[in-house]
PDB file of N, CA, C and O in Angstrom:
ATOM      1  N   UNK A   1      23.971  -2.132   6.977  1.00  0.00           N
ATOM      2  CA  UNK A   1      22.677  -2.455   7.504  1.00  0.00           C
ATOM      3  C   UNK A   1      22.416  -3.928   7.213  1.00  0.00           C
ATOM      4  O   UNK A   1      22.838  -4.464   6.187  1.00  0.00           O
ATOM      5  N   UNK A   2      21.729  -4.551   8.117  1.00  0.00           N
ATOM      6  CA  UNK A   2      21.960  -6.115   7.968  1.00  0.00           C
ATOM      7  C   UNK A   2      19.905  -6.550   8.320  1.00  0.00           C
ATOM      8  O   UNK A   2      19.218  -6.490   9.340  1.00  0.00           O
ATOM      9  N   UNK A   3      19.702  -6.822   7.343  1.00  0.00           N
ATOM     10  CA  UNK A   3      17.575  -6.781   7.604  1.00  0.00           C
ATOM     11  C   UNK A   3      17.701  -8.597   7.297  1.00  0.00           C
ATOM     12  O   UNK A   3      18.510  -9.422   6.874  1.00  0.00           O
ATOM     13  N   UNK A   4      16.543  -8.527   7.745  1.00  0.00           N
ATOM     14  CA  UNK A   4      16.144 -10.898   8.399  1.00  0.00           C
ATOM     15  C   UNK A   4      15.200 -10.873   7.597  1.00  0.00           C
ATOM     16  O   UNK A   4      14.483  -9.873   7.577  1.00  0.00           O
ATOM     17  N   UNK A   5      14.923 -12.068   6.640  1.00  0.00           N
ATOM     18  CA  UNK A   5      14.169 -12.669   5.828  1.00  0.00           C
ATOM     19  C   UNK A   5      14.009 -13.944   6.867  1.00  0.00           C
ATOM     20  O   UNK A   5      14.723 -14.323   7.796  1.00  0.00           O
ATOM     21  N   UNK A   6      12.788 -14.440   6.327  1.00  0.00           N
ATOM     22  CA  UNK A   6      12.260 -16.195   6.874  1.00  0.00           C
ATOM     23  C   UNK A   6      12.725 -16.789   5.639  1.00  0.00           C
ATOM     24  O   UNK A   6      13.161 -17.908   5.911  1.00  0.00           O
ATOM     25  N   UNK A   7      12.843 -16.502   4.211  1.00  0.00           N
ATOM     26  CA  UNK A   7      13.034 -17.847   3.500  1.00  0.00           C
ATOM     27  C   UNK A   7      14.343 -16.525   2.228  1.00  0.00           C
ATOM     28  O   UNK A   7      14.120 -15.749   1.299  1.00  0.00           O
ATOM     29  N   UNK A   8      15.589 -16.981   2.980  1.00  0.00           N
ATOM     30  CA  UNK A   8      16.646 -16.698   2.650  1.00  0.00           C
ATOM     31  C   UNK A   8      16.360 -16.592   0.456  1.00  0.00           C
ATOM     32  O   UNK A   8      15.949 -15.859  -0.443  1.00  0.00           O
ATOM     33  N   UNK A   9      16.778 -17.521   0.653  1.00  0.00           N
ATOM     34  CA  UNK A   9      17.051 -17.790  -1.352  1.00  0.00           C
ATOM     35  C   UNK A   9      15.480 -16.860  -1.634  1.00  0.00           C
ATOM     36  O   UNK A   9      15.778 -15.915  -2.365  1.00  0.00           O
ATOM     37  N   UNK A  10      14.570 -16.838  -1.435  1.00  0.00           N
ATOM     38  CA  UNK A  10      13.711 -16.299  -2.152  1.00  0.00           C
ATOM     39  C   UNK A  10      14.109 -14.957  -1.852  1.00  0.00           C
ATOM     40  O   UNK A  10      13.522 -14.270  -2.687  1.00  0.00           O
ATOM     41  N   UNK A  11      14.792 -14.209  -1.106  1.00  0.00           N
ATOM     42  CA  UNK A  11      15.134 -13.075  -0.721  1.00  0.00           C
ATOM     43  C   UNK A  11      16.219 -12.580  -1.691  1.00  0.00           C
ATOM     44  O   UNK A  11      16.292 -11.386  -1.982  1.00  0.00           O
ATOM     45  N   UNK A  12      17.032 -13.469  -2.173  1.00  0.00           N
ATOM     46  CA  UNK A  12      18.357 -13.306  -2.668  1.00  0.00           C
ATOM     47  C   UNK A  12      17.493 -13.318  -4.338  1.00  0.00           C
ATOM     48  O   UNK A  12      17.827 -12.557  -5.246  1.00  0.00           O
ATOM     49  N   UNK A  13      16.522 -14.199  -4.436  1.00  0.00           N
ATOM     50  CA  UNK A  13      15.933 -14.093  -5.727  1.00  0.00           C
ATOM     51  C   UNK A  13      15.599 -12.637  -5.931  1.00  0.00           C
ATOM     52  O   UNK A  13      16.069 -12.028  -6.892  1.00  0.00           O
ATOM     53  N   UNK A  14      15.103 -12.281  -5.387  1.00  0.00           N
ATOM     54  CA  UNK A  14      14.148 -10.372  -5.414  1.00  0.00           C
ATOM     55  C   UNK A  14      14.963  -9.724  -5.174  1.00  0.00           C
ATOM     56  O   UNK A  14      14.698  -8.732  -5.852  1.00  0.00           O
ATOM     57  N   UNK A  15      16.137  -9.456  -4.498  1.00  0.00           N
ATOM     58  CA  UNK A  15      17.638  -8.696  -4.676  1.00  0.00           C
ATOM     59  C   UNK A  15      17.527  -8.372  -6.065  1.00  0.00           C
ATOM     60  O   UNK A  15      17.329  -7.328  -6.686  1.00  0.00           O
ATOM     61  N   UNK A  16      17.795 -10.105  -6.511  1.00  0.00           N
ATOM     62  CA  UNK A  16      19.066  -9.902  -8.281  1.00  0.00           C
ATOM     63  C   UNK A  16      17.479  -9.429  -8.847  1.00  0.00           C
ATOM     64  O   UNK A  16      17.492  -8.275  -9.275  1.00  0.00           O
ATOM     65  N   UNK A  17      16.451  -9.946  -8.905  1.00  0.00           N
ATOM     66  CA  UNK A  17      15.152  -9.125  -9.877  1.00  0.00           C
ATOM     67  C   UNK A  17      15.280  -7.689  -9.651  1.00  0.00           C
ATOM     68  O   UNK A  17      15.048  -6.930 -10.592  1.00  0.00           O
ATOM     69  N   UNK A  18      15.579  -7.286  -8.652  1.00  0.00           N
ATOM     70  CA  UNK A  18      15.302  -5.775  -8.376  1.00  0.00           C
ATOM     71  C   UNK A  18      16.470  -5.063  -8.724  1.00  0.00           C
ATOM     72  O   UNK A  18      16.650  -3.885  -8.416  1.00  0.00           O
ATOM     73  N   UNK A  19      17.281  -5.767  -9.372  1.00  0.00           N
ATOM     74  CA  UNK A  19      18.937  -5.058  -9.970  1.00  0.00           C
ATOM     75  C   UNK A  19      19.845  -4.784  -8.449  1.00  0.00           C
ATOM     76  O   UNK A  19      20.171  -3.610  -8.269  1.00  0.00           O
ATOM     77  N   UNK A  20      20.181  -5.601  -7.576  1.00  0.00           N
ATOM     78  CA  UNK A  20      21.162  -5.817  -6.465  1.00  0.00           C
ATOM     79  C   UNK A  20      21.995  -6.430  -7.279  1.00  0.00           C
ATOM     80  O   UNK A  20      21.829  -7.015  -8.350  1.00  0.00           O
ATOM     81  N   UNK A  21      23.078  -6.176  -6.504  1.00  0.00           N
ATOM     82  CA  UNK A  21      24.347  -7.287  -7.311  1.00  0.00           C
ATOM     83  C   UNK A  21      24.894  -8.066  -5.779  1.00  0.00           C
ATOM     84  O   UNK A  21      25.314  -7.561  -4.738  1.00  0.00           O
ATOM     85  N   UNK A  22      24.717  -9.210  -6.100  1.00  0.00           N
ATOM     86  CA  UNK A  22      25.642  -9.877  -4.682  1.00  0.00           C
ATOM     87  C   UNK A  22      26.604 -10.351  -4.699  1.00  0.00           C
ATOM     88  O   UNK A  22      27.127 -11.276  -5.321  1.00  0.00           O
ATOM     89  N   UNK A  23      27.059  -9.221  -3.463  1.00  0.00           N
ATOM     90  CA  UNK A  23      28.719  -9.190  -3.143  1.00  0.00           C
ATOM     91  C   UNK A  23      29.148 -10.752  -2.539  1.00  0.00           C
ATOM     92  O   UNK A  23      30.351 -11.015  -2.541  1.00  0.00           O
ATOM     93  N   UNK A  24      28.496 -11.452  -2.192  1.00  0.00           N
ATOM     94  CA  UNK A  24      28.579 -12.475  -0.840  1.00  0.00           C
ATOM     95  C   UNK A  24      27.347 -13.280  -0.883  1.00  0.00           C
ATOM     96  O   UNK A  24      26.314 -13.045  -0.256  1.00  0.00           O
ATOM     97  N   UNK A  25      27.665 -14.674  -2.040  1.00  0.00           N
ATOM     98  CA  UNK A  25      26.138 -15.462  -2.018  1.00  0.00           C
ATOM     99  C   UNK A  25      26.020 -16.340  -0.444  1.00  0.00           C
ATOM    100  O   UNK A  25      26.896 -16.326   0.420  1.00  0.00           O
ATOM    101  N   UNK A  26      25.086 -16.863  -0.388  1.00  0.00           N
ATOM    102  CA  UNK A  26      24.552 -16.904   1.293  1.00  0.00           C
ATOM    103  C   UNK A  26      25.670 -18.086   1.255  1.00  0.00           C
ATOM    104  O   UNK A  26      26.132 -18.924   0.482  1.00  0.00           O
ATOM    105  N   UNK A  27      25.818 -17.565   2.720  1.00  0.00           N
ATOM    106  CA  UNK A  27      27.059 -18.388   3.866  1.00  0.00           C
ATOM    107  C   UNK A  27      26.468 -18.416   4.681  1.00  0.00           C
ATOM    108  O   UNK A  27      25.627 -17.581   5.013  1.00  0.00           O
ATOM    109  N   UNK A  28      26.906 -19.876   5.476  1.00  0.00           N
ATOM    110  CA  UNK A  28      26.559 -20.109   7.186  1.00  0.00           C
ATOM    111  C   UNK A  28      27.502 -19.121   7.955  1.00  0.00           C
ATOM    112  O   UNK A  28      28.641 -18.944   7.523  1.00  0.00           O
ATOM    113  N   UNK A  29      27.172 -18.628   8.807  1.00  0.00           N
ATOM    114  CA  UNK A  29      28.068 -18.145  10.675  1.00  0.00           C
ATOM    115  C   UNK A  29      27.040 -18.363  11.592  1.00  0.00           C
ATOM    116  O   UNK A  29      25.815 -18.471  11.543  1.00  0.00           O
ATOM    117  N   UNK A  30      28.017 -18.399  12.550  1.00  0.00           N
ATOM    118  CA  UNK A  30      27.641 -18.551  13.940  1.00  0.00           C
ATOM    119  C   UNK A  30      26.307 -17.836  14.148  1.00  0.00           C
ATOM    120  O   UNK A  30      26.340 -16.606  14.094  1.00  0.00           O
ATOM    121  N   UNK A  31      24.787 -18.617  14.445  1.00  0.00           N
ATOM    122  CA  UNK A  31      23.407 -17.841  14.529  1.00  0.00           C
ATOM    123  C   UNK A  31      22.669 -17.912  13.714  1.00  0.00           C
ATOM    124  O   UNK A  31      21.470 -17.722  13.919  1.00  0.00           O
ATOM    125  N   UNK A  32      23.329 -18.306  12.147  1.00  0.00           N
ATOM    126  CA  UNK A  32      22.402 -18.490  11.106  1.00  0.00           C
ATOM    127  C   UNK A  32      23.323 -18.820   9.553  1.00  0.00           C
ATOM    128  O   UNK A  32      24.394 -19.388   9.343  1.00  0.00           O
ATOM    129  N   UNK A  33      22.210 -18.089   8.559  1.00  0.00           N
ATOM    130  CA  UNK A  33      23.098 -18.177   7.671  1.00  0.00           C
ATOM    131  C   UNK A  33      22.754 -16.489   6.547  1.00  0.00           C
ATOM    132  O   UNK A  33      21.616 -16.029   6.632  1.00  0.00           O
ATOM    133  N   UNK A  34      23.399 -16.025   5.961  1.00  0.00           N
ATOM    134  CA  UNK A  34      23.281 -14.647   5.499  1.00  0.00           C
ATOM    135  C   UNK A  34      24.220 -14.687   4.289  1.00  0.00           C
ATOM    136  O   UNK A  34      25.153 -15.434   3.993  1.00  0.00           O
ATOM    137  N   UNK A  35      23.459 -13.249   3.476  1.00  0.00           N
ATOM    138  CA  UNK A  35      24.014 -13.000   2.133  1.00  0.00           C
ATOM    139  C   UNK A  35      24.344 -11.499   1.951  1.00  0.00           C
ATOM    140  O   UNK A  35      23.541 -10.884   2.652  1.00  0.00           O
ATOM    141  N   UNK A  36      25.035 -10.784   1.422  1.00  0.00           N
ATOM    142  CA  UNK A  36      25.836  -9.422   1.567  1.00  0.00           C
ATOM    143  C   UNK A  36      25.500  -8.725  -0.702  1.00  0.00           C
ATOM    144  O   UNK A  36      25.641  -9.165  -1.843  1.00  0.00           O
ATOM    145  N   UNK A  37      25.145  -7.780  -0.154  1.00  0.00           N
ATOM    146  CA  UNK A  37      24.530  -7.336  -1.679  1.00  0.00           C
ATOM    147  C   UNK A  37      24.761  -5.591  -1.886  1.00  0.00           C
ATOM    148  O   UNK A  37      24.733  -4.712  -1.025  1.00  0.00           O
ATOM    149  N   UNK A  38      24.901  -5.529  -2.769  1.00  0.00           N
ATOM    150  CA  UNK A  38      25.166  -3.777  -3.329  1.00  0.00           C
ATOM    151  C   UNK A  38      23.551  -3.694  -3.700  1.00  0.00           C
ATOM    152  O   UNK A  38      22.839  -4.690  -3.830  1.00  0.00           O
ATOM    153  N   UNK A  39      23.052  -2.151  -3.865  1.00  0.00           N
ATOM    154  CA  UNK A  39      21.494  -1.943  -4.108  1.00  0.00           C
ATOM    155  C   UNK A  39      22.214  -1.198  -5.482  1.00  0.00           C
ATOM    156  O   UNK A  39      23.423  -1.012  -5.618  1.00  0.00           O
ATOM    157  N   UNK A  40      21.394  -0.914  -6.228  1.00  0.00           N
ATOM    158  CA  UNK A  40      21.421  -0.082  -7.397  1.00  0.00           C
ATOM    159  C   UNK A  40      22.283   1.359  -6.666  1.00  0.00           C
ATOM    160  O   UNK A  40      23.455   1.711  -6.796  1.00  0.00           O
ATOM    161  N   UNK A  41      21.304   1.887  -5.982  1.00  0.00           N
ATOM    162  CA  UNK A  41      22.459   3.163  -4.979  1.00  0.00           C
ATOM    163  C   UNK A  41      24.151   3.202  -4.780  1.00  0.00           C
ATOM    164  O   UNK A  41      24.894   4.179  -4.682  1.00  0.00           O
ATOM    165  N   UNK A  42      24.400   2.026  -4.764  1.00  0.00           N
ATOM    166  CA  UNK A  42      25.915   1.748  -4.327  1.00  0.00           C
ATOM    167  C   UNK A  42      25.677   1.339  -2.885  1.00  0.00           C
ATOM    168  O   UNK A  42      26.717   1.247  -2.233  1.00  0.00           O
ATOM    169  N   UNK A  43      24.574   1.076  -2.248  1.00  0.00           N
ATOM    170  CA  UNK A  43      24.885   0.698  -0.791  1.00  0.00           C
ATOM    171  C   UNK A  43      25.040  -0.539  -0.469  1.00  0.00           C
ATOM    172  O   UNK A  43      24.577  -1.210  -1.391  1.00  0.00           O
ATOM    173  N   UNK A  44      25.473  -1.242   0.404  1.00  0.00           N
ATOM    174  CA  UNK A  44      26.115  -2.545   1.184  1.00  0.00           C
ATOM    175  C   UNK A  44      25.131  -3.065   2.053  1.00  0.00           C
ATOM    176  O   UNK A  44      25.105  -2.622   3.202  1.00  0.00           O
ATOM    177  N   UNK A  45      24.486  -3.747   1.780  1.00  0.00           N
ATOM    178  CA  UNK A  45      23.455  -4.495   2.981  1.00  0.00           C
ATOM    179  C   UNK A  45      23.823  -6.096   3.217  1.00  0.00           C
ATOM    180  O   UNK A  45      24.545  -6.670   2.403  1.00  0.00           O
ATOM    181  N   UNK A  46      23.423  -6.611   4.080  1.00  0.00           N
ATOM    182  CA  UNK A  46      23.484  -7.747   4.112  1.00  0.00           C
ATOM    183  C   UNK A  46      21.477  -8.422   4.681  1.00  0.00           C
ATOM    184  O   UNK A  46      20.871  -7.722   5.492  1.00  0.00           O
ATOM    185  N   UNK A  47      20.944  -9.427   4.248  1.00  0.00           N
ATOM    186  CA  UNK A  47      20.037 -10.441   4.687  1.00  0.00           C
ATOM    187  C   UNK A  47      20.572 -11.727   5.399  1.00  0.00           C
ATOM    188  O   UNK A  47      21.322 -12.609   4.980  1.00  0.00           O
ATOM    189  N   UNK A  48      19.928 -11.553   6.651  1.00  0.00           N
ATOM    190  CA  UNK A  48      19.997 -13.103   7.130  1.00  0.00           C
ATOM    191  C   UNK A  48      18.803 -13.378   7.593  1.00  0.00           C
ATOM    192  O   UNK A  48      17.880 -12.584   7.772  1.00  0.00           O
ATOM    193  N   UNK A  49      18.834 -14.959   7.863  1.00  0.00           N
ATOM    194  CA  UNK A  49      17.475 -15.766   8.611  1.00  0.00           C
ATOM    195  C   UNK A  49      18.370 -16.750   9.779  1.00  0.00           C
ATOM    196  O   UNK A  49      19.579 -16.936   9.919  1.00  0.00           O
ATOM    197  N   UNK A  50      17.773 -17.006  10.147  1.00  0.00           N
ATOM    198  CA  UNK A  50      18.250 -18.171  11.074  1.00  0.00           C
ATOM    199  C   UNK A  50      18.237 -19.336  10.557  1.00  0.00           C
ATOM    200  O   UNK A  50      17.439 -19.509   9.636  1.00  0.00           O
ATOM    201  N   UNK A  51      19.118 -20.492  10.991  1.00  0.00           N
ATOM    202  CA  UNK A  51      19.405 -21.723  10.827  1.00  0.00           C
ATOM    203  C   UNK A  51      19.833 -21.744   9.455  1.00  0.00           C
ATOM    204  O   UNK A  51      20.196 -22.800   8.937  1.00  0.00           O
TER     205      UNK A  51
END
């Protein structure tokens, strides 16, 4: 599952507060730029924003 933040790093901040572990600190691709994280659950998400 892949969910859009407007202000990336503050997103990635409240991940690691909320006990996420990130698999994938934010990278540019093609459309934007995005970060890939485990939840406490064991699940795989990713956040992106544009530019």
């Amino acid at each position: 599952m892949v969910l859009y933040a407007h202000d990336l790093e503050a997103m990635e901040a409240r991940v690691k507060a909320a006990g996420g572990v990130i698999t994938a600190p934010i990278f540019s691709f093609p459309g934007g730029r995005r970060f890939h994280f485990q939840d406490p659950g064991g699940n795989e998400l990713a956040v992106w924003s544009e530019g």
